[in-house]
LOBADO-589223 format. One line per 4 residues: number of its first residue (from 0); for each residue x, y, z of N, C-alpha, C. Coordinates in steps of 0.2 Angstrom, whole numbers, m for minus. Example, Ala and Ser with C-alpha at 12.3 -4.5 7.8 and 13.67 -1.06 7.14 Angstrom:
<atoms>
0> 66 m28 39 62 m22 39 66 m16 39; 64 m11 35 68 m5 36 64 0 39
</atoms>
This chain:
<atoms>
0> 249 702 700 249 703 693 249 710 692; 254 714 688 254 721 687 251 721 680; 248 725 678 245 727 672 244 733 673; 248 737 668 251 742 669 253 745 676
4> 248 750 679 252 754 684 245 749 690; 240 746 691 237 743 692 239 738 696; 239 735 704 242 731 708 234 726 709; 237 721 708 231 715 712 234 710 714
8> 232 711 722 235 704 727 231 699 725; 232 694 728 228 687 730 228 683 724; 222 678 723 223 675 719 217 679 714; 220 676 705 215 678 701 214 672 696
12> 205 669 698 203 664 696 196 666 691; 196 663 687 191 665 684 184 659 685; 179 662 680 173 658 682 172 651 678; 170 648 682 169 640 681 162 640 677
16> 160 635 673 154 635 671 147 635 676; 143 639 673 137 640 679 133 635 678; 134 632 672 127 628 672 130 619 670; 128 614 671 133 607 671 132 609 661
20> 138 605 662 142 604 657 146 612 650; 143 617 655 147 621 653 155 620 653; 159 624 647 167 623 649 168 628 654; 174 629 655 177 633 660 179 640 656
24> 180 645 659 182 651 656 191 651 655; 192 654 649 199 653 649 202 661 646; 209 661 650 214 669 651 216 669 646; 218 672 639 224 674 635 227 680 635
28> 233 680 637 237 683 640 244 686 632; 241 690 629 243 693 621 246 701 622; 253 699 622 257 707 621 255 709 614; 256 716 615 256 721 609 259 719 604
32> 258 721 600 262 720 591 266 724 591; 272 725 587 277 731 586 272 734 582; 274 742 580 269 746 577 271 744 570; 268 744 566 266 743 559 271 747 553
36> 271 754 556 273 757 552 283 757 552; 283 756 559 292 755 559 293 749 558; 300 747 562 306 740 565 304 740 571; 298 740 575 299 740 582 296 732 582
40> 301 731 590 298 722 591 293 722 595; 290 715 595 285 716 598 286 717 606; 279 716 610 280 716 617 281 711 621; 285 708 624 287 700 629 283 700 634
44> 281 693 637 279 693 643 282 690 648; 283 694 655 290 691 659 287 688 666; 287 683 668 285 679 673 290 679 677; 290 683 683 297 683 689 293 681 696
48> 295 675 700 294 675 705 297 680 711; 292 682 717 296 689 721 302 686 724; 306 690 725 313 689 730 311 689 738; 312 684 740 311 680 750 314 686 752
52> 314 690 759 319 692 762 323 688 770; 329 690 770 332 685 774 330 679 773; 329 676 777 330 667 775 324 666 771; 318 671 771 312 670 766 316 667 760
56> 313 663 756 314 658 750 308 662 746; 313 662 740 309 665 734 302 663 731; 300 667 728 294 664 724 294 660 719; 289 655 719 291 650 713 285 652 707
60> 287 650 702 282 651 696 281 644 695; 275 642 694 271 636 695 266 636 688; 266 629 684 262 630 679 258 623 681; 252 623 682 248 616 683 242 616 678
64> 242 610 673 237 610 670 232 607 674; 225 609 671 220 607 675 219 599 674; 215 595 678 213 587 676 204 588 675; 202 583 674 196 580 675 195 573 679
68> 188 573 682 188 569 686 189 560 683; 189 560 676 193 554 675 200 554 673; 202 560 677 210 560 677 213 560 671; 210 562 665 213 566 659 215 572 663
72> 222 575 661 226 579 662 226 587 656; 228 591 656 231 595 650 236 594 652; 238 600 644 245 599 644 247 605 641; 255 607 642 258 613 644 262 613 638
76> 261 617 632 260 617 626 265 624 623; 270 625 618 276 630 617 273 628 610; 267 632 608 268 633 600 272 635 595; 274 635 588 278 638 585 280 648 585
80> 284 647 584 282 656 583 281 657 573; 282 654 569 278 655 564 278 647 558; 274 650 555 272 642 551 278 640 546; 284 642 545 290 640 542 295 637 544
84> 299 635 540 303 629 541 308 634 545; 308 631 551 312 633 557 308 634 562; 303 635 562 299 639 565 297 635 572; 301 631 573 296 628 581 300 631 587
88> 297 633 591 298 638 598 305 633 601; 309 637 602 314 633 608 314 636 615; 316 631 619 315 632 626 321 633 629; 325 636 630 329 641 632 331 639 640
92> 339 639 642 339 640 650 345 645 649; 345 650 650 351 656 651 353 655 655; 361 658 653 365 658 659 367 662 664; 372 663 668 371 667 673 373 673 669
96> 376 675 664 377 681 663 371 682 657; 367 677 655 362 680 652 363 680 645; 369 678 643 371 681 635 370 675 630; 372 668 634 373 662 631 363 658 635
100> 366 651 631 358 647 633 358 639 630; 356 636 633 355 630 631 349 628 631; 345 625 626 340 624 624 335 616 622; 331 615 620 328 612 618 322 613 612
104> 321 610 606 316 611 602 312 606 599; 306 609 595 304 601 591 305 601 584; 305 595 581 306 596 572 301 599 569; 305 601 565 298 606 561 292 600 560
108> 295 594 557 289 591 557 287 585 562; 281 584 566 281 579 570 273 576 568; 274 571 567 267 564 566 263 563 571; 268 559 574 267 554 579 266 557 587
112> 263 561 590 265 562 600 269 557 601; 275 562 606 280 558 611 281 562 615; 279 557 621 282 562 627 287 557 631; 291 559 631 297 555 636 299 555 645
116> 297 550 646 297 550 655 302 549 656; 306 554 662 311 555 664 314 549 669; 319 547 670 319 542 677 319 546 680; 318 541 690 317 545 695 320 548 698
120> 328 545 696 334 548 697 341 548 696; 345 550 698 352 551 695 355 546 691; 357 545 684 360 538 686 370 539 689; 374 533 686 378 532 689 383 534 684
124> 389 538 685 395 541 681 395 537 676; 395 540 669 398 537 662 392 534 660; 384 535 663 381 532 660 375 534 656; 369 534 652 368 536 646 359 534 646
128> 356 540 645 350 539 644 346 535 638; 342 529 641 342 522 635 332 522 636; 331 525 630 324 523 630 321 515 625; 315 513 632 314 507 629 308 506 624
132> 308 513 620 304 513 614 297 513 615; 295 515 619 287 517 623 288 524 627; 293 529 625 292 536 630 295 534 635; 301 528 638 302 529 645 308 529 646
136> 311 535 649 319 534 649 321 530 654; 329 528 653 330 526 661 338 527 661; 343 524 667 350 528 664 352 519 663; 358 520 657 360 513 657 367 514 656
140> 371 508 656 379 508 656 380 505 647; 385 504 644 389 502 640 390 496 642; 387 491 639 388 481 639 395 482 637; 400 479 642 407 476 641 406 470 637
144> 404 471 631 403 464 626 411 462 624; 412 458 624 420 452 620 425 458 622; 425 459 631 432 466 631 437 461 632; 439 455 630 445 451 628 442 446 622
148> 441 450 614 437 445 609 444 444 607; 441 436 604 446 431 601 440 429 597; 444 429 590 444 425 584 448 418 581; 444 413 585 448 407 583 447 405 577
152> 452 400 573 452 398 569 454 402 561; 451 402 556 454 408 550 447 413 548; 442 412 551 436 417 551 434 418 558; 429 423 556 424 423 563 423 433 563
156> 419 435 568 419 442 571 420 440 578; 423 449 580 423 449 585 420 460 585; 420 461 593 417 466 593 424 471 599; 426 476 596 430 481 601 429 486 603
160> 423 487 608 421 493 608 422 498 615; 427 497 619 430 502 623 438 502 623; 441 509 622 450 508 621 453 504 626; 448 500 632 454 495 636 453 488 632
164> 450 488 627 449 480 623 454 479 619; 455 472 621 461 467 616 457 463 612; 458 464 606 456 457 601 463 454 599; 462 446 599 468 442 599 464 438 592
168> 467 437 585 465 433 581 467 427 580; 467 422 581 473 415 581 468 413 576; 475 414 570 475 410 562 477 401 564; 475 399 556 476 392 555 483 391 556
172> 486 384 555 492 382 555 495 387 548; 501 390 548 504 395 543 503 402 543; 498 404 549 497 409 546 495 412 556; 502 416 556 502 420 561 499 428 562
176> 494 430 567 490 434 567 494 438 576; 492 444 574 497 449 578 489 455 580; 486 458 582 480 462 583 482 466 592; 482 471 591 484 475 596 480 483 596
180> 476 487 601 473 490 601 476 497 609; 481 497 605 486 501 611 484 511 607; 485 515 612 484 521 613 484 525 606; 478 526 602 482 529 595 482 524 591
184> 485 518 592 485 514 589 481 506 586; 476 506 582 474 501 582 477 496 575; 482 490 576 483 487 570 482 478 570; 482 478 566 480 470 568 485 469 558
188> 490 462 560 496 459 555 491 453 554; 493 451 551 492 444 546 498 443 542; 500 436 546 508 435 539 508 428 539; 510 426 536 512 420 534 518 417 537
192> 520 410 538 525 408 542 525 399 541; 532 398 541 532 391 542 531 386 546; 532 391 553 531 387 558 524 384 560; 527 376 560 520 373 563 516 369 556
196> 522 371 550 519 367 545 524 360 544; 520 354 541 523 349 540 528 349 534; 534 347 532 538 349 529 536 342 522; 536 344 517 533 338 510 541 337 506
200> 543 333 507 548 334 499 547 329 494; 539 328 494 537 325 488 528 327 484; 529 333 484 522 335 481 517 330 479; 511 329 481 507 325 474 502 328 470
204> 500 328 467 495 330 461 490 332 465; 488 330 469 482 329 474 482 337 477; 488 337 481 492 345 485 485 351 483; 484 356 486 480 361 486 485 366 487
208> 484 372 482 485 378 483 482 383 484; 482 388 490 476 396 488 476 398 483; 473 401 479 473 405 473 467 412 475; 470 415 470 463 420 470 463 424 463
212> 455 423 462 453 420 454 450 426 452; 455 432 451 451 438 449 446 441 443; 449 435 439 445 434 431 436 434 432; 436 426 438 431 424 439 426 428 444
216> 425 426 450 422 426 454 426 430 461; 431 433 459 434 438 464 434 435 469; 433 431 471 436 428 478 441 421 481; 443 420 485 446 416 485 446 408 483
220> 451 404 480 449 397 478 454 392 480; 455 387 477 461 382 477 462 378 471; 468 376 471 470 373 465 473 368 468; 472 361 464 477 355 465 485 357 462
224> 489 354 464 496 352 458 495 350 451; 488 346 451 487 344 444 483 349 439; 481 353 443 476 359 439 481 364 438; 487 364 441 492 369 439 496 368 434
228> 497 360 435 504 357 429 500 358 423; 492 356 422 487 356 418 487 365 413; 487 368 418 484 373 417 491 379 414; 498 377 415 503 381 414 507 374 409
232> 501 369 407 506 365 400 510 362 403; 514 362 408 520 358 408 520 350 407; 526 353 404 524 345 402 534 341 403; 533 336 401 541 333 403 543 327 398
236> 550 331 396 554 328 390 555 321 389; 556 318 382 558 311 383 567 310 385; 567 303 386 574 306 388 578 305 382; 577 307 377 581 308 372 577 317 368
240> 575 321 371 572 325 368 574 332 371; 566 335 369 568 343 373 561 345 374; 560 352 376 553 355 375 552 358 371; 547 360 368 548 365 360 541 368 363
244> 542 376 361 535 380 361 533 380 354; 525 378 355 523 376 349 517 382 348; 514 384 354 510 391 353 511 393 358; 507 401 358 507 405 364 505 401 371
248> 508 400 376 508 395 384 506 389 380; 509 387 375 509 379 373 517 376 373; 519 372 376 523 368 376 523 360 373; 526 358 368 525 349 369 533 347 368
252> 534 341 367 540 335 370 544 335 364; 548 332 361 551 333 355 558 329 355; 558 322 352 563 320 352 570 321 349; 575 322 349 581 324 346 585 316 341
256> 583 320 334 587 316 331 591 317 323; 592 314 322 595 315 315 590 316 310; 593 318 304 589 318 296 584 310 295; 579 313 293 575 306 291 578 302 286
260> 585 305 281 586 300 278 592 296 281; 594 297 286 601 292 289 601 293 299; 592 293 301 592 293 307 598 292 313; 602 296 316 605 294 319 612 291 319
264> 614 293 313 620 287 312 625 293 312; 631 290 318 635 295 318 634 300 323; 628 300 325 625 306 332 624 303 336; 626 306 345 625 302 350 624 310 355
268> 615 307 358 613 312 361 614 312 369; 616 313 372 618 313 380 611 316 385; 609 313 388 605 318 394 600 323 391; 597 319 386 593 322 382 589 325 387
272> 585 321 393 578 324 396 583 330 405; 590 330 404 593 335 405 594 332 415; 590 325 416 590 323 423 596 322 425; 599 320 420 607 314 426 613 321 421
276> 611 327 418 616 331 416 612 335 412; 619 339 409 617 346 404 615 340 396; 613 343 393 612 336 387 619 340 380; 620 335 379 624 334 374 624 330 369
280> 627 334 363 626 330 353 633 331 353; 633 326 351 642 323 348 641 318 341; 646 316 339 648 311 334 650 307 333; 646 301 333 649 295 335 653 290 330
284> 657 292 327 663 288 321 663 282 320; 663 276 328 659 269 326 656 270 324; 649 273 325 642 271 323 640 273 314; 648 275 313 647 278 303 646 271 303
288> 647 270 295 647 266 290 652 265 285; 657 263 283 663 263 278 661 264 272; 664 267 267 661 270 259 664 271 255; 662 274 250 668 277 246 667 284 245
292> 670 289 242 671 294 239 670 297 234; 663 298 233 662 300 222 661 309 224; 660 309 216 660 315 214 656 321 221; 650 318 220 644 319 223 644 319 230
296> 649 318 233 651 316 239 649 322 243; 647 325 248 648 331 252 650 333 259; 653 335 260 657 337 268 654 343 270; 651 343 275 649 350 280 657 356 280
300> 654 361 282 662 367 282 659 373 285; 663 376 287 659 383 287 665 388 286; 663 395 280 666 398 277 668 404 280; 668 403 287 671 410 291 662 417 291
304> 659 413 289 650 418 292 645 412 291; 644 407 284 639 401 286 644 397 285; 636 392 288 638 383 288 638 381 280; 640 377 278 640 376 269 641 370 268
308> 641 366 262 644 360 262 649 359 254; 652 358 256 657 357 250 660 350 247; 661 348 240 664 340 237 672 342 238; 675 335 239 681 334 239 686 339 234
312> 682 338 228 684 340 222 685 347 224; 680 349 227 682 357 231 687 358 234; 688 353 240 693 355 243 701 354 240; 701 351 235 707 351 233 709 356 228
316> 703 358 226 704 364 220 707 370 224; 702 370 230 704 377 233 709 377 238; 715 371 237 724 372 239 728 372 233; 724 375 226 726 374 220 727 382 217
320> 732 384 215 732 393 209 732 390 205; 729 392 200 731 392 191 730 398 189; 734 401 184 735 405 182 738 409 174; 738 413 171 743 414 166 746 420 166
324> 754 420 160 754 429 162 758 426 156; 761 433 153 766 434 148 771 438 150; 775 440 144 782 442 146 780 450 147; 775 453 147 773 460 152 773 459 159
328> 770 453 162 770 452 167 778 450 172; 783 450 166 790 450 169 793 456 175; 797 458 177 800 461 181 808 458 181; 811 462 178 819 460 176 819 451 177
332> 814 448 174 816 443 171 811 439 174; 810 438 179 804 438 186 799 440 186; 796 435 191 787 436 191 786 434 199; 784 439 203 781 439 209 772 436 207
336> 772 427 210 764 425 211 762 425 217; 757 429 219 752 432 226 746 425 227; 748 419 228 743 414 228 740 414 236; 740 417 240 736 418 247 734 411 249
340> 738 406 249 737 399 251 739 398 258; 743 403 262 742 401 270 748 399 272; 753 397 267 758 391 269 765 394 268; 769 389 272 776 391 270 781 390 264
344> 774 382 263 779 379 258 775 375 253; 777 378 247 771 377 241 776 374 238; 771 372 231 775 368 225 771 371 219; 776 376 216 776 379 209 778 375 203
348> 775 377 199 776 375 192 774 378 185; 778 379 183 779 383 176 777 381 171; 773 382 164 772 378 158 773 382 153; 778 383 148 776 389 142 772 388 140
352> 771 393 134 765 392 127 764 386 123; 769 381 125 767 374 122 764 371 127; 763 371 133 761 368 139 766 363 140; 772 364 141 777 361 140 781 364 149
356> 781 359 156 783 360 161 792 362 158; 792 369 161 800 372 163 802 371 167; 809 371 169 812 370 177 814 380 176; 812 383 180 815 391 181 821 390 186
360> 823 397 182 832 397 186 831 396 194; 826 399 197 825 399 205 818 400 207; 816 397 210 810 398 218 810 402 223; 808 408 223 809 411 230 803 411 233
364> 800 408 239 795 408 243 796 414 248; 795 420 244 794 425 249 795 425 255; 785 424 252 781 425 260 778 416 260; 771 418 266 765 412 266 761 413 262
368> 762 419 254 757 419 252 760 425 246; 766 423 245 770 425 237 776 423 235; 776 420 232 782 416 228 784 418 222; 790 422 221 795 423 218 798 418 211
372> 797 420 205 800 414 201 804 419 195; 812 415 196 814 420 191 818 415 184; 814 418 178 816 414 172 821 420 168; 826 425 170 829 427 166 833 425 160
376> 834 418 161 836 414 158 834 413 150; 829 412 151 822 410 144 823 419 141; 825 426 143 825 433 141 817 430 140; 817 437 136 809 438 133 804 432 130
380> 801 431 134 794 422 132 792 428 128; 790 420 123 783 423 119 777 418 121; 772 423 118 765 417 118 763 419 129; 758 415 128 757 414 133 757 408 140
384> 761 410 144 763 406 148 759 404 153; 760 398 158 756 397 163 758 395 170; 755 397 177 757 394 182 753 389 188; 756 383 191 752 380 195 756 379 202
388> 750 382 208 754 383 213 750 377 219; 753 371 222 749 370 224 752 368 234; 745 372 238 747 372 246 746 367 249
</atoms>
């Protein structure tokens, strides 16, 4: 031990207690402070074993805590270097250039004593220090657990926990599973297929379909076909009818028929429920009734925009002119009448101011919708005259 310029060989042991049950005497070993008034740091303390010469082996530094005779032990203790958070001493190995280091410390805070038993030797490549929760390490490998898991059925787990593992998922009938755990890439498919399902072509109300019930309870459910037809209204027409939307996702059935006061006479509904064709409304002309013709009478029409109904009396009036003019309305003796009746071939007639039918010298039928009448003959009419043109 050098202390300062001072050399002392041998061993330096201090005094043991003189009298029973004294303790033993104990060394602190306390470098300098930096001075007070500067930056200077403090003093270090350096424990170097001497250098062997020739095949001599170096000197070791050796720390042995003392025991007592019922083999309690002390212990070799790295207190913090200050009371702050960081503050706990770390243990340091430098490296050969001295610059870098690796280390060990303790938590700023520790409760509980642990001291960790080391095993007693190497373990084997790729393996892992596994303590048994009492202080005592040992070396252990990675459980090859399920290093070929399979999930059978439509549930279950499995576990993949080294890149040479396959997991295989085999789904239920319809539902083909695909899981592959290749370099980079881990994917697992789930699809749907028809292979290996039984083919139905006649559903029943009974039938079960997945569903998933996001309103209610977020997870998956099922539904019969009766719970579906139930639940979307459908419903199926008479075979004389239709479907009629009656409210919002309401549907009901709805017979097709004539007016309540002459149900069906005259109308023939074809494929009303649309099974055996397209459906069809027609007129069934036996099915009238033979009548007469009064005033009152009405015939359906439509006027070139709606539908209307018109009396007979109508329809004859409206292939009928009537009209009048006087002898202002002449033209060197002649009267051009514009009756827009359609035809080629009308039947005129003339009545003077006594309503007395004329024969006119000539007829000239223009057009399909002006007829030429010349009374030169009569010169100037008095009164007023009249014309009836009928198409």
């Amino acid at each position: 031990m050098r202390i300062g310029t001072h050399l002392l060989e041998g061993n330096l042991m201090t005094r043991t207690g003189v009298a029973s049950g004294n303790a033993g005497k104990s060394i602190s070993i306390i470098m300098g402070d930096g001075n007070a008034t500067g930056p200077a740091a403090g003093g270090s303390l350096t424990l170097k074993g001497g250098a062997g010469t020739t095949t001599g082996a170096g000197g070791s530094i050796v720390i042995q805590p003392g025991t007592s005779a019922s083999g309690t032990a002390g212990m070799v203790q790295i207190l913090p270097t200050k009371a702050t958070a960081g503050g706990t001493t770390a243990l340091q190995f430098m490296g050969i250039n001295s610059t870098g280091y690796v280390g060990f410390k303790a938590p700023d805070t520790v409760t509980t004593n642990v001291v960790w038993q080391l095993p007693a030797a190497d373990g084997s490549a790729n393996q892992f220090l596994q303590t048994n929760g009492s202080g005592v390490l040992t070396w252990s490998s990675v459980a090859a657990v399920n290093v070929f898991a399979t999930i059978a059925g439509n549930s279950g787990t499995a576990v993949v926990d080294v890149p040479s593992d396959t997991l295989t998922i085999s789904g239920s009938v319809g539902i083909t599973t695909v899981a592959s755990d290749t370099s980079g890439n881990d994917l697992l498919t789930i699809s749907m297929t028809k292979t290996g399902l039984t083919a139905k072509t006649t559903p029943t109300t009974a039938d079960q379909f997945m569903l998933f019930d996001a309103a209610a309870t977020d997870t998956p459910s099922y539904a019969t076909l009766a719970n579906i037809i139930s639940a979307a209204n459908i419903v199926t027409a008479t075979a004389n009818g239709m479907l009629v939307r009656t409210a919002a996702n309401t549907y009901t059935a709805r017979s097709i028929t004539a007016s309540s006061s002459a149900a069906q006479q005259g109308i023939v509904v074809s494929n009303g429920d649309g099974v055996s064709g397209a459906p069809t409304i027609g007129l069934n002309i036996n099915g009238l009734t033979a009548g007469t013709v009064g005033t009152s009478t009405t015939i359906p029409a439509y006027d070139g925009t709606n539908n209307t109904k018109i009396t007979p009396a109508q329809i004859v009036s409206a292939r009928i002119v009537r009209n009048t003019f006087t002898n202002a309305g002449l033209t060197t003796g002649s009267i051009a009448i514009t009756h827009n009746l359609a035809v080629a071939g009308v039947l005129v007639q003339i009545y003077d101011e006594n309503n007395q039918l004329v024969q006119p010298d000539n007829i000239t039928l223009t057009s399909n919708n002006v007829a030429t009448v010349d009374l030169s003959s009569f010169g100037a009419i008095s009164g007023t005259w009249s014309y009836v043109i009928f198409g």
